[in-house]
C-alpha positions in Angstrom: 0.0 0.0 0.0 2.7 2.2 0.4 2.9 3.3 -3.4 -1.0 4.8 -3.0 -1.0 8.7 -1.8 -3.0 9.0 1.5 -6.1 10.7 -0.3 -6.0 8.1 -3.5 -9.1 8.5 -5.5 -9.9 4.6 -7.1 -12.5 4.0 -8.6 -13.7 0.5 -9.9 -16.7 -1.9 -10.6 -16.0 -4.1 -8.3 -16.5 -1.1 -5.4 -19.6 -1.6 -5.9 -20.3 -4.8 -5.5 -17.8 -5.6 -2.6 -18.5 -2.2 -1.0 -22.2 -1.6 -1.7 -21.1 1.7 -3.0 -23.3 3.1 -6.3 -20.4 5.2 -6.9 -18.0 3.1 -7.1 -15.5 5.0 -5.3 -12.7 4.7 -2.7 -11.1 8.6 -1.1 -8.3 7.0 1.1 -5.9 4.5 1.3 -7.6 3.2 5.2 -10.6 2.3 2.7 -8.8 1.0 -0.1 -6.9 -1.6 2.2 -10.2 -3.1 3.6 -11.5 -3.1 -0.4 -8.7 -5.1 -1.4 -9.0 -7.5 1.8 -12.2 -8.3 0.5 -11.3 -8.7 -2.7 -8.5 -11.2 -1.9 -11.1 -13.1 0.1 -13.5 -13.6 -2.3 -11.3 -14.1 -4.9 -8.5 -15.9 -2.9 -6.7 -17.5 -6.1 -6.4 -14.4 -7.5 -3.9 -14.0 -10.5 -3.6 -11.4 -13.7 -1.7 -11.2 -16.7 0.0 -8.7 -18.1 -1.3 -7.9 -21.9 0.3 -4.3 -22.3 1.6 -0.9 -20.8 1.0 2.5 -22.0 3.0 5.3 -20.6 2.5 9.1 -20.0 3.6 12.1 -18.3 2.6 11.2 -15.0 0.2 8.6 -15.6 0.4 4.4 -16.7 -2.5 2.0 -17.9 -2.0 -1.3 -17.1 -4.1 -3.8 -19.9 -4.2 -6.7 -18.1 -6.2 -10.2 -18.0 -8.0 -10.1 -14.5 -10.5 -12.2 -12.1 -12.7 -14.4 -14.3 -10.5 -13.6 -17.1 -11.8 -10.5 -17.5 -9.7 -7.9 -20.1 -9.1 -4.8 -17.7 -7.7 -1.8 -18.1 -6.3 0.7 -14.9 -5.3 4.1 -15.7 -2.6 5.4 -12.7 -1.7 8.6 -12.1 1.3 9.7 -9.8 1.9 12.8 -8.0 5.2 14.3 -7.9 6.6 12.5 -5.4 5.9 8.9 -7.4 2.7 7.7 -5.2 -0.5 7.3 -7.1 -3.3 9.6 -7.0 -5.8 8.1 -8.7 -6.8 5.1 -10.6 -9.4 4.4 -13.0 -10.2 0.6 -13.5 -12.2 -0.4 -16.6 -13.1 -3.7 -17.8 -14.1 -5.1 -21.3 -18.0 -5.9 -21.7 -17.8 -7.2 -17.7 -20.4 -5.9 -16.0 
């Protein structure tokens, strides 16, 4: 967790299923840790692939197989000081 800024802005599908959150949205990293413990308990075998990288000023999206084999794509982006801000997680036809 440490490579997420304290006041990360993550936003994902899956928030709103594991969270019960219409929004699908996570404002700081205390959150995001119990959203990911969750998520590594449902999904407890949990494994991606790496399909590509794209690369920015500032920014990275990761195109990646994910749960369920699932095409995914996260846009990161990272303050000035390397930690990410905010991500962006999209998935292919998923939900």
């Amino acid at each position: 967790m440490i490579h997420y800024d304290d006041s990360i802005d993550f936003t994902s599908p899956f928030i709103i299923q594991f969270n019960n959150d219409p929004n699908g949205r996570i404002s700081n990293k205390n959150d995001l840790k119990d959203y990911f413990s969750r998520a590594l308990n449902k999904f407890q075998d949990l494994h991606f692939e790496l399909l590509n990288t794209f690369l920015s000023v500032n920014s990275l999206v990761i195109h990646y197989k994910s749960v369920n084999n699932m095409i995914a794509a996260e846009y990161l982006e990272f303050n000035d000081h390397g930690k990410i801000i905010q991500v962006k997680a999209h998935y292919l036809n998923s939900f």
